[in-house]
TORKOL-4160 file (C-alpha; in steps of 0.2 Angstrom, whole numbers, padded with zeros to 4 digits, m for minus):
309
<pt num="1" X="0142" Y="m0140" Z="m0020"/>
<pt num="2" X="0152" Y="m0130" Z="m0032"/>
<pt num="3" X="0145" Y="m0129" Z="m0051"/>
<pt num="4" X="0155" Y="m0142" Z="m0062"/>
<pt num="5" X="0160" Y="m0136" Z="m0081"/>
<pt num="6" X="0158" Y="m0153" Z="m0088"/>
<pt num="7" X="0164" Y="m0158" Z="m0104"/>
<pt num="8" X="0148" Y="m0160" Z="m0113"/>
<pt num="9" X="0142" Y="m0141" Z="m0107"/>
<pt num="10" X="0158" Y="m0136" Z="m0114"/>
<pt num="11" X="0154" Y="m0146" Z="m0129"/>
<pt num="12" X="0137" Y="m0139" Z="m0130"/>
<pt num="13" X="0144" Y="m0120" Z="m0129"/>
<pt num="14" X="0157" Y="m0126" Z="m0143"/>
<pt num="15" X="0142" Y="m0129" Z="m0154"/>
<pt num="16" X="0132" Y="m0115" Z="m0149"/>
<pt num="17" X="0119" Y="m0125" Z="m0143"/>
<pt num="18" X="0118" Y="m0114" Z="m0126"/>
<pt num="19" X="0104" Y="m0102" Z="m0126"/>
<pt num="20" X="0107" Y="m0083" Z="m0129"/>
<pt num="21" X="0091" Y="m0074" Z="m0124"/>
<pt num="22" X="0080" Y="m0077" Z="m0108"/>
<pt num="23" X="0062" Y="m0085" Z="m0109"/>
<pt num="24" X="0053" Y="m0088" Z="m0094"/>
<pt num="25" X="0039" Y="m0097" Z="m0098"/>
<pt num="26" X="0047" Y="m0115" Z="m0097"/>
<pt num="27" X="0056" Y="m0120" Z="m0081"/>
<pt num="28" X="0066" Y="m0135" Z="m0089"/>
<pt num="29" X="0063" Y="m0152" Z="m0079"/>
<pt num="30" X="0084" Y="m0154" Z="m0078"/>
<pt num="31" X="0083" Y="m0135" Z="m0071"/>
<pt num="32" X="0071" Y="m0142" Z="m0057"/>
<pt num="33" X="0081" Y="m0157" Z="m0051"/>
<pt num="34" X="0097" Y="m0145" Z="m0049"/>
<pt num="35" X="0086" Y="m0136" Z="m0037"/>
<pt num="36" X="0078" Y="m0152" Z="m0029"/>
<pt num="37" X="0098" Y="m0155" Z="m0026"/>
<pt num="38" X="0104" Y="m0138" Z="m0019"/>
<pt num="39" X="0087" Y="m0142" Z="m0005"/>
<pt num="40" X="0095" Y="m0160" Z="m0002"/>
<pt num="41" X="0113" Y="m0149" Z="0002"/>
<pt num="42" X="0103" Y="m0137" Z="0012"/>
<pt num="43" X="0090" Y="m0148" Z="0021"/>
<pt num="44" X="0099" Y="m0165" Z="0021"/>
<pt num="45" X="0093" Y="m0181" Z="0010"/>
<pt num="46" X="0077" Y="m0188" Z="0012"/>
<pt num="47" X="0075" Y="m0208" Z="0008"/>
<pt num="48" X="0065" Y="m0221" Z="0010"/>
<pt num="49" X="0065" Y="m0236" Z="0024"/>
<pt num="50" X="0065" Y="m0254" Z="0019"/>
<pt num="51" X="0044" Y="m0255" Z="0021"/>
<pt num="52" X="0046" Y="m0239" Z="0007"/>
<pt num="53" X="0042" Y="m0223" Z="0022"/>
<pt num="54" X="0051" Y="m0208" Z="0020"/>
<pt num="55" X="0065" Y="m0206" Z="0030"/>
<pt num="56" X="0071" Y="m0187" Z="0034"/>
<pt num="57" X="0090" Y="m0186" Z="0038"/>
<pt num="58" X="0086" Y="m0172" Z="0051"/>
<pt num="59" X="0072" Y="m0165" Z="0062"/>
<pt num="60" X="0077" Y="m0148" Z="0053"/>
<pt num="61" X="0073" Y="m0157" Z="0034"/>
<pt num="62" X="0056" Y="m0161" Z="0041"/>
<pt num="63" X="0052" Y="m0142" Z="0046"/>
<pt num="64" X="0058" Y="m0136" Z="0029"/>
<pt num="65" X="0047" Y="m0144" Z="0020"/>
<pt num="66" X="0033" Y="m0144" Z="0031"/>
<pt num="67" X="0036" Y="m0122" Z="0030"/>
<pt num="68" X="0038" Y="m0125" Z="0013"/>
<pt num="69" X="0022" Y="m0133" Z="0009"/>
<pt num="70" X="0011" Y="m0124" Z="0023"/>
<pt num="71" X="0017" Y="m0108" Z="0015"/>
<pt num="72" X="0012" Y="m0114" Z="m0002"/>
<pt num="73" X="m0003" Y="m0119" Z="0003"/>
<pt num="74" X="m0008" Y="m0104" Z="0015"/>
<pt num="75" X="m0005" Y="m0093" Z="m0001"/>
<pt num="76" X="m0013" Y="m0103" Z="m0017"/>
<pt num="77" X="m0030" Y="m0106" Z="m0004"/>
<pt num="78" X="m0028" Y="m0125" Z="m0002"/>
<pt num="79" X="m0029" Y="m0139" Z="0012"/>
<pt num="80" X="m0013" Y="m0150" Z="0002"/>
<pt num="81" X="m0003" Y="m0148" Z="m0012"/>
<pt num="82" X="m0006" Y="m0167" Z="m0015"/>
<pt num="83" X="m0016" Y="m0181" Z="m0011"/>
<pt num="84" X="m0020" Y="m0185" Z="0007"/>
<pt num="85" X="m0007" Y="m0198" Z="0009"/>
<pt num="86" X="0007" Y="m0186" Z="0004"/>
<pt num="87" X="0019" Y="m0181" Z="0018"/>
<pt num="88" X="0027" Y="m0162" Z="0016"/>
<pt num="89" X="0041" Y="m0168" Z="0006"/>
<pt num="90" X="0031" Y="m0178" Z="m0008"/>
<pt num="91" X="0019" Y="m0165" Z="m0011"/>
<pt num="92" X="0031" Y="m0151" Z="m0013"/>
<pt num="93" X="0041" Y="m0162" Z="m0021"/>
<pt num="94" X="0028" Y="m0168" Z="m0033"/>
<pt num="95" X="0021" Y="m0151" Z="m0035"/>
<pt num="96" X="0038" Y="m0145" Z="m0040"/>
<pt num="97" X="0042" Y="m0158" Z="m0055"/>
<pt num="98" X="0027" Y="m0159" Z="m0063"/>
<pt num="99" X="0016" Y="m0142" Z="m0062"/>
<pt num="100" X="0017" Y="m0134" Z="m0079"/>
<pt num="101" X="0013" Y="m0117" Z="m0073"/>
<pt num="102" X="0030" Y="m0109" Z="m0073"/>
<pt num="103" X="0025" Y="m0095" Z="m0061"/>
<pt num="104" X="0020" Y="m0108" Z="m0046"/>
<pt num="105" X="0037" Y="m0117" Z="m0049"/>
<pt num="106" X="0045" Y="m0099" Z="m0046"/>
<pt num="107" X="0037" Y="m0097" Z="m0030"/>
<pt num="108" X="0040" Y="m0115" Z="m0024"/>
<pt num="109" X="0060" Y="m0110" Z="m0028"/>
<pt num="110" X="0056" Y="m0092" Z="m0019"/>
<pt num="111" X="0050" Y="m0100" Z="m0004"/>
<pt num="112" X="0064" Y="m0115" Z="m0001"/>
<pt num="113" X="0076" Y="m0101" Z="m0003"/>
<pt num="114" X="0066" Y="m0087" Z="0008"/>
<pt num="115" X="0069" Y="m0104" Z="0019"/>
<pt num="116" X="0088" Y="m0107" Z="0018"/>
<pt num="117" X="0091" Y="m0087" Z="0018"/>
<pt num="118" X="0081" Y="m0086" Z="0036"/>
<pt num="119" X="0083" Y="m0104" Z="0047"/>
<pt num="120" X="0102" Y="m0112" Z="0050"/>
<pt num="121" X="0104" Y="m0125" Z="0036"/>
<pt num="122" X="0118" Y="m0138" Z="0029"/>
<pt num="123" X="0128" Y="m0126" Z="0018"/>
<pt num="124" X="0131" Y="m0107" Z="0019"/>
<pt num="125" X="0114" Y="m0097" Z="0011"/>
<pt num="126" X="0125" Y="m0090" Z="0000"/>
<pt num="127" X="0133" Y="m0107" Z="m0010"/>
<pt num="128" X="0116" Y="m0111" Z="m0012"/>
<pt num="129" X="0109" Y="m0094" Z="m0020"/>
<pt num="130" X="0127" Y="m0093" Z="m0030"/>
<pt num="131" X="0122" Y="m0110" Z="m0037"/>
<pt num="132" X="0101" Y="m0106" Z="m0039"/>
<pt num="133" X="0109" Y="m0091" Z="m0049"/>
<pt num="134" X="0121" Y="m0100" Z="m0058"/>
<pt num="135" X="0109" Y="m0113" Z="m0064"/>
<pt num="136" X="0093" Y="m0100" Z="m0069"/>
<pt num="137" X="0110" Y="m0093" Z="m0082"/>
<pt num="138" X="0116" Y="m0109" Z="m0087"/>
<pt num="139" X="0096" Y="m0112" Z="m0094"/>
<pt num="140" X="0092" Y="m0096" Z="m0100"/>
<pt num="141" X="0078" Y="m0095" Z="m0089"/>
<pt num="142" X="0079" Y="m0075" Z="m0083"/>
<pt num="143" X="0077" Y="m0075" Z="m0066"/>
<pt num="144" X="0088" Y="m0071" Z="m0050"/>
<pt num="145" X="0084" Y="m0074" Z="m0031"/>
<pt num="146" X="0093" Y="m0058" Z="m0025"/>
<pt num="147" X="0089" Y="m0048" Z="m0009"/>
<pt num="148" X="0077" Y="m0061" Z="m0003"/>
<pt num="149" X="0065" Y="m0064" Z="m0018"/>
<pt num="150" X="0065" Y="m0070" Z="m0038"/>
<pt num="151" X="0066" Y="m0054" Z="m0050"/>
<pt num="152" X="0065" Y="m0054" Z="m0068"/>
<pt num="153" X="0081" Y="m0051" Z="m0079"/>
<pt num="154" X="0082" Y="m0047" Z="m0096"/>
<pt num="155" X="0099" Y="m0044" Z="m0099"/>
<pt num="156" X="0112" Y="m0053" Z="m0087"/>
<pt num="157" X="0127" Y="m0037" Z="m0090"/>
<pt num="158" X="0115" Y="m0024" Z="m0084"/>
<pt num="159" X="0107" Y="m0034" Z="m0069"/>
<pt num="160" X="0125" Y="m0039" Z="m0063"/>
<pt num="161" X="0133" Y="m0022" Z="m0067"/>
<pt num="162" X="0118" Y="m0010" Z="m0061"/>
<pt num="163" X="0104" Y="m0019" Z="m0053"/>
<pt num="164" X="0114" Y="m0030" Z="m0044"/>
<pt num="165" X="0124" Y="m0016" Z="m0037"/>
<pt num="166" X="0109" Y="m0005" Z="m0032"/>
<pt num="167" X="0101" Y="m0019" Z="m0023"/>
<pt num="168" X="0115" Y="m0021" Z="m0013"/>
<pt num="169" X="0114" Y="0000" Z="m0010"/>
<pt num="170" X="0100" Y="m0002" Z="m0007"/>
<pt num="171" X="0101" Y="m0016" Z="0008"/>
<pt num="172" X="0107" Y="m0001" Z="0020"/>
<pt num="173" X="0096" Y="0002" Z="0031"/>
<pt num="174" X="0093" Y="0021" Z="0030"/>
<pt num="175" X="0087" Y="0014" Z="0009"/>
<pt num="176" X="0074" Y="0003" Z="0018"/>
<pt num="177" X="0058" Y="0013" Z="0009"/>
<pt num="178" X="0067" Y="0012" Z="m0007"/>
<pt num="179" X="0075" Y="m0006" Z="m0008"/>
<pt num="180" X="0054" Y="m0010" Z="m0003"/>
<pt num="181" X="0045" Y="0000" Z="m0018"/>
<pt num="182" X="0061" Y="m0006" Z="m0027"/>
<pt num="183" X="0059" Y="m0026" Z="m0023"/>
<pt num="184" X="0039" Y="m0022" Z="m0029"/>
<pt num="185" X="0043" Y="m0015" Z="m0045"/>
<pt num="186" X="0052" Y="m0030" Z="m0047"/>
<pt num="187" X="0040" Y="m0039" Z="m0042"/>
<pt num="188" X="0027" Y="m0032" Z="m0053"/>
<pt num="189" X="0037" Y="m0032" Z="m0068"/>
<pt num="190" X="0040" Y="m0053" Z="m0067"/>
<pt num="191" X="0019" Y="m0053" Z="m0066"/>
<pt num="192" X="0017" Y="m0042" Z="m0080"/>
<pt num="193" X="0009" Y="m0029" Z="m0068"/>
<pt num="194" X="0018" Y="m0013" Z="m0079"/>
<pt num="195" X="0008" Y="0002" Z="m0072"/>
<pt num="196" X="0011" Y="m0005" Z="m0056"/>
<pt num="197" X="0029" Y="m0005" Z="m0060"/>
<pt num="198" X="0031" Y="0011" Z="m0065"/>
<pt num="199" X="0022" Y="0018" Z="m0050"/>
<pt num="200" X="0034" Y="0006" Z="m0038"/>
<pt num="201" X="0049" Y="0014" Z="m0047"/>
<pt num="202" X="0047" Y="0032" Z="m0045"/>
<pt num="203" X="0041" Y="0029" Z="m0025"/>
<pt num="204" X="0057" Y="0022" Z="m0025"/>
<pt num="205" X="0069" Y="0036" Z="m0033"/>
<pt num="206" X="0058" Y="0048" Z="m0022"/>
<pt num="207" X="0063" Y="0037" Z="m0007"/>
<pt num="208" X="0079" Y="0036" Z="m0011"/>
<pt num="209" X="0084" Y="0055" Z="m0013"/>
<pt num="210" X="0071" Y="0057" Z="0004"/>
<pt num="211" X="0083" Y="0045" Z="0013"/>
<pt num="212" X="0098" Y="0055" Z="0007"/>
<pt num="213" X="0091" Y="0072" Z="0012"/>
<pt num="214" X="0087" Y="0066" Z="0030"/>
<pt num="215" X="0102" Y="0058" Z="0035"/>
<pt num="216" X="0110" Y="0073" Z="0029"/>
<pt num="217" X="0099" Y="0084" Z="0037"/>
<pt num="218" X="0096" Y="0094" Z="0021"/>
<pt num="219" X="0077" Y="0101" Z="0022"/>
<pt num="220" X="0063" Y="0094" Z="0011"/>
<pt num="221" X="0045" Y="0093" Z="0014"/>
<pt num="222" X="0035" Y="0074" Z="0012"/>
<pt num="223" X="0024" Y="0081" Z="m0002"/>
<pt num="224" X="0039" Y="0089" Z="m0011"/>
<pt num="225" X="0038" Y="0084" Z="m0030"/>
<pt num="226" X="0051" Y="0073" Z="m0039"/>
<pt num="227" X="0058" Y="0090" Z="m0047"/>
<pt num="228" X="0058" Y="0099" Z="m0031"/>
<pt num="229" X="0068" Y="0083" Z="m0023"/>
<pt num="230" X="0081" Y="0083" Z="m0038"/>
<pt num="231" X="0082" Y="0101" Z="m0035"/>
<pt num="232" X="0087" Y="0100" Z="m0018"/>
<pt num="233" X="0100" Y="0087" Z="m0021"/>
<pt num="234" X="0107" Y="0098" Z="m0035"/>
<pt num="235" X="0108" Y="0113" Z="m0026"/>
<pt num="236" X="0115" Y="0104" Z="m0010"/>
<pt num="237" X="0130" Y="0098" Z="m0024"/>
<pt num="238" X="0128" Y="0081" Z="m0022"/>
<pt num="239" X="0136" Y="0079" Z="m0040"/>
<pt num="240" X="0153" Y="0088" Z="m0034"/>
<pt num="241" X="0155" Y="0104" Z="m0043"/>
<pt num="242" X="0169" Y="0100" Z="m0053"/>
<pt num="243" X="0157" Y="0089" Z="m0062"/>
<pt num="244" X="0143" Y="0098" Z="m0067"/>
<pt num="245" X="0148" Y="0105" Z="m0085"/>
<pt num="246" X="0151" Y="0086" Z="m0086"/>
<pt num="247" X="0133" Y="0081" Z="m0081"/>
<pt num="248" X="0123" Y="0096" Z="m0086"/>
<pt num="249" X="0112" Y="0085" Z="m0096"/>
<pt num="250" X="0111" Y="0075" Z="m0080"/>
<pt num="251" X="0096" Y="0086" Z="m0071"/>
<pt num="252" X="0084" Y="0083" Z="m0087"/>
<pt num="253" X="0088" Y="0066" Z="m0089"/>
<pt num="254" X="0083" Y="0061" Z="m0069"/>
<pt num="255" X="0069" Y="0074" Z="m0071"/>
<pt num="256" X="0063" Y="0068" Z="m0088"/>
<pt num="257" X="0067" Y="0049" Z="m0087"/>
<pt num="258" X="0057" Y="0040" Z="m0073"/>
<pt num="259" X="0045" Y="0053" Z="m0068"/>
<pt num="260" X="0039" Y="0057" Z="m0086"/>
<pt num="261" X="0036" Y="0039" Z="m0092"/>
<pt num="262" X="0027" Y="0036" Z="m0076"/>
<pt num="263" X="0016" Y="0051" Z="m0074"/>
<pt num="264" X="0011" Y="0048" Z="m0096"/>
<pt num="265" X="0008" Y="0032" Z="m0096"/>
<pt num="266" X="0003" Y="0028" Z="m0078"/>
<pt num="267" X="0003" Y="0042" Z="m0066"/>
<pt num="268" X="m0013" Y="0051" Z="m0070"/>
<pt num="269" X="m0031" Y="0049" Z="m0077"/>
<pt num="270" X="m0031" Y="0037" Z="m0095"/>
<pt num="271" X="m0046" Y="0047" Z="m0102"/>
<pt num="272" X="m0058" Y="0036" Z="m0111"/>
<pt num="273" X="m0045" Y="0023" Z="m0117"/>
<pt num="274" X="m0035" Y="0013" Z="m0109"/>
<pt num="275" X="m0015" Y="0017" Z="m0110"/>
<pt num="276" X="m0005" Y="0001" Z="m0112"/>
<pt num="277" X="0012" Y="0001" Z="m0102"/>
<pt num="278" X="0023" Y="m0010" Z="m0116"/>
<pt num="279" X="0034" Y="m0024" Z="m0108"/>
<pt num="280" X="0050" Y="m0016" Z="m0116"/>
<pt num="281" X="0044" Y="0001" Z="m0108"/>
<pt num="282" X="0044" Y="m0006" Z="m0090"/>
<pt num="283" X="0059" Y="m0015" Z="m0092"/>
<pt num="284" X="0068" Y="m0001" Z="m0097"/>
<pt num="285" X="0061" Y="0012" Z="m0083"/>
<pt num="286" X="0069" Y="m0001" Z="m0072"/>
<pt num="287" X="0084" Y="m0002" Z="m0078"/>
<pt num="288" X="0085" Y="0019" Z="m0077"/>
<pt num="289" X="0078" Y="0020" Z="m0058"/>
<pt num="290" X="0092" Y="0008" Z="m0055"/>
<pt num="291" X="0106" Y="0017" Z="m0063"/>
<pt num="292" X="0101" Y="0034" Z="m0054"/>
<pt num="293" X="0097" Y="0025" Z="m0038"/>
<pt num="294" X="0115" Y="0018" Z="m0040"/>
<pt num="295" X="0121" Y="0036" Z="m0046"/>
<pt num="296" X="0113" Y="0046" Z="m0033"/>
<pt num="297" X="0118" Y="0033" Z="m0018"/>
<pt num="298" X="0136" Y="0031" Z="m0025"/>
<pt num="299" X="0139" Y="0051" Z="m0022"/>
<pt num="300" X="0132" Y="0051" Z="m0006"/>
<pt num="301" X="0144" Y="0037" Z="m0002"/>
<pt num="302" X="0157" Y="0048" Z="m0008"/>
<pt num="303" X="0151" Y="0062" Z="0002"/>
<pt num="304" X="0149" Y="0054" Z="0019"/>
<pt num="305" X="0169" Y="0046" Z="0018"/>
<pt num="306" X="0175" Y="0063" Z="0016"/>
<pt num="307" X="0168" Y="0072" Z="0029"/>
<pt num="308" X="0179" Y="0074" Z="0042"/>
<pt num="309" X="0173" Y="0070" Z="0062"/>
């Protein structure tokens, strides 16, 4: 169902009353029941009967939620989500509206929409993710489902204009290895895992340019370093010639960027005391694998249309 620009949200953003930085340690409860609503859309309504049982509009509704909550379950090591005489829906549905851990409500959306991406469903996978995406913006809460999963965003111009964009790069197959250690860092950064999200981001610039050199059948060896790779793709002129006074700060910057803040504050032994990877550290080695893995795929696109067969 398409988003409505009501009058009182028009109001609200009249008086500024609309949030300008994301949190994401509340999931607001109105937030919640706009999902609850895109899953009625998806799985069809569930009511209940005149002697007060649940009613499911379809055998598929049924299956949702029982995958839902089986999958919850599976994963959090329980038998039920609720108490014994809850049926699938009640305890997801329960489970959803009232848990105050805001991470657990993230992975009860992750998994309904994991669902609708994978099984046939009442409305196209993407209205509903346009809408999920739409509502997290509307709240200020700083999440996005994309490419199958929640991942953290902290600012909504960069995600849409480079992370976006590199996810969808990176959804071609011959990027497979990369858009994997790319979905990870992600995935480390929303669990506040930041050494583990530098590590995922530069496998993933080094699978990236890997995936480049082998479809174009430039040489490189497995253990090549990140410099070595960067020099490869430098040498091949994958940054057209005409170009290069234009990025000569270009190499130092992909060779000093992601490499350098992984190997100093991740890569290699500590010593005696712990290093501390800072949360504005991670977000922001990110936001630069995601700008060259953009960059670097970008001009391999360009290359590829204009070879001629």
């Amino acid at each position: 169902m398409p988003v409505i620009d009501i009058f009182s949200k028009r109001q609200k953003r009249l008086r500024g009353e609309v949030p300008d930085v994301y949190q994401y340690e509340t999931i607001p409860n109105e937030l919640r029941v706009q999902v609850i609503h895109i899953w009625y859309d998806a799985f069809g309504e569930v009511t209940r009967d005149n002697f007060g049982a649940l009613q499911y509009s379809s055998y598929s509704a049924e299956d949702a939620y029982k995958h839902i909550h089986a999958t919850l379950c599976r994963e959090y090591g329980l038998f039920r989500l609720g108490g014994e005489e809850d049926v699938d829906f009640e305890a997801v549905y329960n489970f959803f509206l009232y848990t105050q851990e805001a991470e657990k409500v993230i992975d009860v959306i992750e998994v309904s929409f994991q669902y609708i991406t994978q099984y046939a469903t009442d409305i196209p996978p993407e209205d509903a993710i346009d809408e999920l995406n739409h509502r997290f913006q509307e709240h200020g809460v700083g999440y996005q489902f994309e490419s199958g999963q929640i991942i953290r965003i902290d600012s909504q111009w960069i995600h849409s204009e480079v992370v976006k964009p590199a996810l969808s790069m990176l959804s071609d197959t011959m990027y497979e290895g990369a858009n994997d250690e790319f979905l990870k860092a992600h995935e480390h950064y929303r669990t506040g895992d930041y050494k583990e999200c530098l590590n995922e981001c530069l496998k993933a610039f080094e699978s990236c340019i890997k995936s480049i050199c082998r479809t174009t059948g430039w040489a490189y060896n497995d253990g090549d370093t990140i410099n070595r790779l960067i020099g490869i793709i430098f040498d091949k002129e994958l940054i057209p010639p005409f170009m290069q006074s234009h990025f000569s700060g270009l190499r130092s910057t992909l060779e000093a960027g992601v490499p350098t803040i992984r190997n100093r504050l991740s890569g290699h032994g500590q010593g005696p005391e712990e290093v501390p990877v800072p949360e504005y550290i991670a977000a922001y080695t990110l936001h630069l694998t995601a700008s060259n893995i953009l960059l670097l795929a970008r001009a391999d696109e360009e290359i590829t249309n204009t070879i001629p067969f």
